[in-house]
N, C-alpha and C positions, 0 to 999 in steps of 0.2 A: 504494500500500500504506500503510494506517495504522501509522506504526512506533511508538504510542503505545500497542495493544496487543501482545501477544505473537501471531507469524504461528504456522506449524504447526511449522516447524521447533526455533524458539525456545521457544514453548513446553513441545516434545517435552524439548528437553535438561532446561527447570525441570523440567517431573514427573519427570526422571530422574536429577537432582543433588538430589531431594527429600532431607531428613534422613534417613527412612526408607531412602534409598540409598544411603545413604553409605559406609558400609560395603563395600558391594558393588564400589564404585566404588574404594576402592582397594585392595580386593586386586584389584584387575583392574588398577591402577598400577603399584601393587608387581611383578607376575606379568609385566608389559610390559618393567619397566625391570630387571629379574634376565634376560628375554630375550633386551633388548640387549647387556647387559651380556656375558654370556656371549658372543654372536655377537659385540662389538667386540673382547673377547678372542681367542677361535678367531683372528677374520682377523688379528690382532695376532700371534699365533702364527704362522700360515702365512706372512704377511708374513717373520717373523724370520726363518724358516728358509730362505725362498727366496733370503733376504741375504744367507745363509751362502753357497750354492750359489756357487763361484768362477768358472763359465764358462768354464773353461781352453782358450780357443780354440785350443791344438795340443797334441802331446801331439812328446817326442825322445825317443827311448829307443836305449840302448843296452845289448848285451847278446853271449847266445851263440845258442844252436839252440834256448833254452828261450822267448826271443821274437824269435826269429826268422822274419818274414813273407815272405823269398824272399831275400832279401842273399846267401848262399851259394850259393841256387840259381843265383839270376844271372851270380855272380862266374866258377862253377867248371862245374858242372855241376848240368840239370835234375832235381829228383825226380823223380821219377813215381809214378804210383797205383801202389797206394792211396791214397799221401800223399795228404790232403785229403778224401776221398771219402767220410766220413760228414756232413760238413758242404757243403764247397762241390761235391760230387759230381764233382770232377776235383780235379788236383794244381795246390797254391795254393803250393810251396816252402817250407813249413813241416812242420818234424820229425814229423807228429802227423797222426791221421785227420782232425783237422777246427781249431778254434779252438785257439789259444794264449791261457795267461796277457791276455797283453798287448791281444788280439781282447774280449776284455770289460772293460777296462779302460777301450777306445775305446767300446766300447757303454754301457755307463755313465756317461761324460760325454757322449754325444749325438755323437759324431765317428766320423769312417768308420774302418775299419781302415787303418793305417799303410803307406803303401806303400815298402817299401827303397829307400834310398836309391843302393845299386847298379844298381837296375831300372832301365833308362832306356826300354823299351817301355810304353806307356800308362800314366805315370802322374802323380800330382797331388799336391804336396807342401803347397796351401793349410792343409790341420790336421796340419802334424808330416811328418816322418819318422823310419825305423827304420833304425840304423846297426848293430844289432846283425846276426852274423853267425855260423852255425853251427862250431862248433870254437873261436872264440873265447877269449882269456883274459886276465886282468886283464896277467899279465904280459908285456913283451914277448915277439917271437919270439928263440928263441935255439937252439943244435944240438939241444936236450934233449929243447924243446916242439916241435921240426919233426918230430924223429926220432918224435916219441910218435903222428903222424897231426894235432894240430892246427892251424887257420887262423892265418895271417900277417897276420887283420886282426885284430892285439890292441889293447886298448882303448884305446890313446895313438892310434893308427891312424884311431879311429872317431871320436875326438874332433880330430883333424885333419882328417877330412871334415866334419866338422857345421862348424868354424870355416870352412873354403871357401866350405859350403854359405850360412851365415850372410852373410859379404862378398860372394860373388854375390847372394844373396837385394838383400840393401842396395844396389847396384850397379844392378841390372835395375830396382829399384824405382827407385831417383834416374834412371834412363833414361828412366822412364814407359813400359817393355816390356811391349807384352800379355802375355805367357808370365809375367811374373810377377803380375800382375793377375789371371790366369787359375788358374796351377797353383802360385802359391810363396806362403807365410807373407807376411800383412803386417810392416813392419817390427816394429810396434809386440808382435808376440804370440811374439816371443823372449824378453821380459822378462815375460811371462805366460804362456808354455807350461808345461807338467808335463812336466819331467824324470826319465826312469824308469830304472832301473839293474837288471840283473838276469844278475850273473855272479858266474864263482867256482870253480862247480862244475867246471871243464875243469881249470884251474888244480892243483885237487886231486887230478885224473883221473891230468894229468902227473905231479905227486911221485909217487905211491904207483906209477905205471909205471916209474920209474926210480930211485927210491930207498928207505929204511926210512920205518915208519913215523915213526919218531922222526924222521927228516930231515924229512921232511913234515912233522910239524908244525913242526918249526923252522923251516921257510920261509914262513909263513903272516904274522909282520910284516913280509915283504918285498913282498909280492902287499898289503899292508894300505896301505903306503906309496904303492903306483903309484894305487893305489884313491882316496887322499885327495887327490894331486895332479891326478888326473881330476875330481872334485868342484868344488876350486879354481879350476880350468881354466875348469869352466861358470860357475862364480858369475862370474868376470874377465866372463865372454860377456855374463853380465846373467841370466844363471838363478836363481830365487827359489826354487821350489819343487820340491823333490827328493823322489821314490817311491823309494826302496831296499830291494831285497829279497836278504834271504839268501839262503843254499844250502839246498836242500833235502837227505832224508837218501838219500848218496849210496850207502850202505853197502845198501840196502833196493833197489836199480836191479836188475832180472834178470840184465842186459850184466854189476854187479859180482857176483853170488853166483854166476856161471858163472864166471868170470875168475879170480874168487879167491874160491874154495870156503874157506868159514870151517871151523873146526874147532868140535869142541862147546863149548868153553870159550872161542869167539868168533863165539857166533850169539847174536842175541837171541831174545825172543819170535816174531819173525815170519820167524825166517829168514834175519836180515839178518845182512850180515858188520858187528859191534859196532864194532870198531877203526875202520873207515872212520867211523861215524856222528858218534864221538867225536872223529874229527878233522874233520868237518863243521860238529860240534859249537862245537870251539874256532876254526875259523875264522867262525863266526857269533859267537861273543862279543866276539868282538877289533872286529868289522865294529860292533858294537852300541856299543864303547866307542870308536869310532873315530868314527860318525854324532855320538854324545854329545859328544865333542870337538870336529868340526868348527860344530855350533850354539854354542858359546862364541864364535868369531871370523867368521863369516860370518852379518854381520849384516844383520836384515831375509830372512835366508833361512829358510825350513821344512824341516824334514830329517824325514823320514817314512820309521819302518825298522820293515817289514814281516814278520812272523815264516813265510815262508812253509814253516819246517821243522815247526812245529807244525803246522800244518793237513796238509801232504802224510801227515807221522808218523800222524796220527790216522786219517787215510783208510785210511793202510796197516792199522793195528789195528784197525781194524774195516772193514773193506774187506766181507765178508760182509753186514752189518748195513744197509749203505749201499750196496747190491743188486748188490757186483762180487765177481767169483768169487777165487779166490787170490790174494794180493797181491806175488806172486814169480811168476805167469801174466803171457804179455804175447801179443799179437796178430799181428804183422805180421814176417818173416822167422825167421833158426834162426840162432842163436847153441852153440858147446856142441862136439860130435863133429864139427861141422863149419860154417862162415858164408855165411850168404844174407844181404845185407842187404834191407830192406823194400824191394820196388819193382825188384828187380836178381835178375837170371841170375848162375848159377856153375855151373860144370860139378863134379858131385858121384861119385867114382867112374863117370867117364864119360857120365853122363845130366847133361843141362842140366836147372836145378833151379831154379826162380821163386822167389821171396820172397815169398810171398803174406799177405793177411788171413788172420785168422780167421774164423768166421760171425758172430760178434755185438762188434763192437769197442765197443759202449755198455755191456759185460760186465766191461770190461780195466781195469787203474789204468795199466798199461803197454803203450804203443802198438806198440813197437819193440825192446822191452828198454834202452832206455836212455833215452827221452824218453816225458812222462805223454797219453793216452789225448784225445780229445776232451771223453768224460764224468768225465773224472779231473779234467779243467783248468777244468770248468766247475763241479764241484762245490769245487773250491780256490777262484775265484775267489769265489764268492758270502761264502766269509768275509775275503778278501782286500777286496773294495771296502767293506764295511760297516765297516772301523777295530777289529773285531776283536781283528786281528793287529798293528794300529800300536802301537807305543810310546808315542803320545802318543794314542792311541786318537781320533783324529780320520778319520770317514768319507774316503773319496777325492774327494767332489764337493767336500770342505771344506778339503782340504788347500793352502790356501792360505793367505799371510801376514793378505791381508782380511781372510779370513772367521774366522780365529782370531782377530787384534784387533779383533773385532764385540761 
């Protein structure tokens, strides 16, 4: 080849960096490098956010019946259908036709649902477990709280099983044990799990069953105190990152407006007995000013508190709107003239009497009259993991110490 002339290719480019093109030629630079430019951005963007994303390889939660995934059932005795049956189409030991709070919480960070830590038939504690348990309460047990019907695993209880479970975990691992290889947390994701908290509501259940209102709320920094030193407890464990959710409005429960038929001048808008709400109320504020304290001295921790009385409250007032039928209606057994509980026979004026569903539980805000619906928990949830409802308004994928100092 003569490289003394110009070949074809060479050529081409001279006719086409001619003056006469020049122009041409860079706004076609220009239009290239605004292209990049944008596209380095975007994935600069996606990049950060995925940064954020914490991974929270397990997820311990503790609680009552409101995420409780079978801990009761096991301990005590089995639900039965319906429980479960719009979701897992059999009874999964969870208060509710199908999904709890706590089931999308796990779906949302990518991890299975939590298996109880009471369950000792098939199960796999590799992402977490759940030590909460139905009847549950922040306070211990004592004559007041046994006499009212609730569980003896109170929260110091559940936090004394997760520490076992913790130094076994540690244990089997320095063994080198399949079984923990196979079904138990690595060491390393106690100090990176999502710790979730989700009680109270029982706690409340008991005062107002055995006392004034007014006594009730006076006991609310007592239950405030066992609450902060559960917290404490975990952080000692190595726990960083804390999901704490309030009480929801307990005064709005079908099980309380049948129990304790309010008067006109102590019903709200929807029905609800008012009194209770407002002591829901103030035991959500104290919890608020209690989270905000404990972030002062446990440091290096995220405390994340969750308004979940706003979002239940909203669903209830417009419960129509948001395509479920009455929001003082509920699905599954008869409270009132006489009790079936959901899933259980009673002999009713001499006739055995079921507990049964309603025809459309995807209709209900309440499943049972005293725990929320499948489509009740799923449409709470979706404002629950988006940060919402946080206080420090950080998403759940984000609730971590990392991805906040990002």
């Amino acid at each position: 080849m003569d490289w003394s002339r110009p070949s074809g290719v060479v050529g081409n480019l001279k006719r086409r960096f001619s003056p006469r093109n020049a122009a041409g030629v860079v706004a076609i630079l220009v239009s290239l490098t605004v292209a990049f430019s944008t596209l380095s951005s975007t994935r600069r963007s996606t990049d950060s956010l995925q940064s954020k994303a914490c991974g929270f390889p397990a997820i311990f939660n503790f609680g009552d019946s409101n995420s409780d995934t079978g801990g009761k059932s096991a301990a005590f005795h089995r639900l039965q259908p319906p429980n479960g049956d719009t979701f897992f189409g059999k009874t999964s030991g969870r208060y509710c036709d199908g999904k709890v709070i706590l089931d999308f919480i796990a779906e949302k960070l990518g991890l299975p649902y939590l298996s109880p830590y009471l369950d000792s038939m098939g199960t796999n504690f590799c992402h977490g477990a759940n030590f909460a348990t139905g009847g549950s309460t922040i306070q211990p047990l004592d004559t007041r709280i046994f006499e009212a019907g609730f569980s003896p695993i109170s929260l110091d209880i559940q936090l004394s099983q997760f520490e076992q479970f913790k130094a076994r975990t540690l244990e089997l691992h320095a063994d080198k044990s399949y079984y923990a290889k196979s079904s138990l947390p690595r060491p390393e994701d106690f100090s990176k799990a999502l710790y979730t908290l989700d009680i109270g509501q029982n706690d409340l259940h008991a005062a107002l069953s055995s006392m004034t209102e007014k006594q009730a709320l006076a006991s609310i920094p007592s239950m405030m105190n066992k609450f902060s030193v559960a917290v404490e407890r975990l952080y000692q464990q190595g726990a960083r990152a804390f999901w704490i959710h309030n009480t929801g409005p307990i005064g709005c429960l079908p099980y309380d407006v049948i129990t304790y038929p309010p008067e006109s001048n102590n019903t709200d808008e929807n029905g609800c007995v008012a009194s209770h709400n407002r002591i829901a109320q103030e035991f959500n504020m104290q919890l608020k000013a209690l989270v905000s304290k404990l972030r002062l001295h446990l440091l290096g921790a995220v405390l994340n508190y969750i308004d979940i009385y706003s979002a239940k409250n909203t669903l209830i007032s417009e419960a129509q709107k948001h395509g479920f039928v009455g929001p003082l209606e509920y699905c599954c057994g008869h409270h009132g003239d006489y009790t079936v509980q959901c899933g259980e026979k009673a002999i009713v004026n001499g006739t055995e009497v079921f507990g049964a569903s309603c025809g459309d539980p995807l209709k209900v805000i309440s499943w049972d009259g005293g725990h929320y619906s499948h489509a009740a928990n799923q449409w709470v949830s979706k404002r629950v993991v988006d940060g919402s409802l946080s206080d420090i308004q950080v998403p759940l994928p984000e609730s971590c110490g990392e991805s906040l100092r990002s």
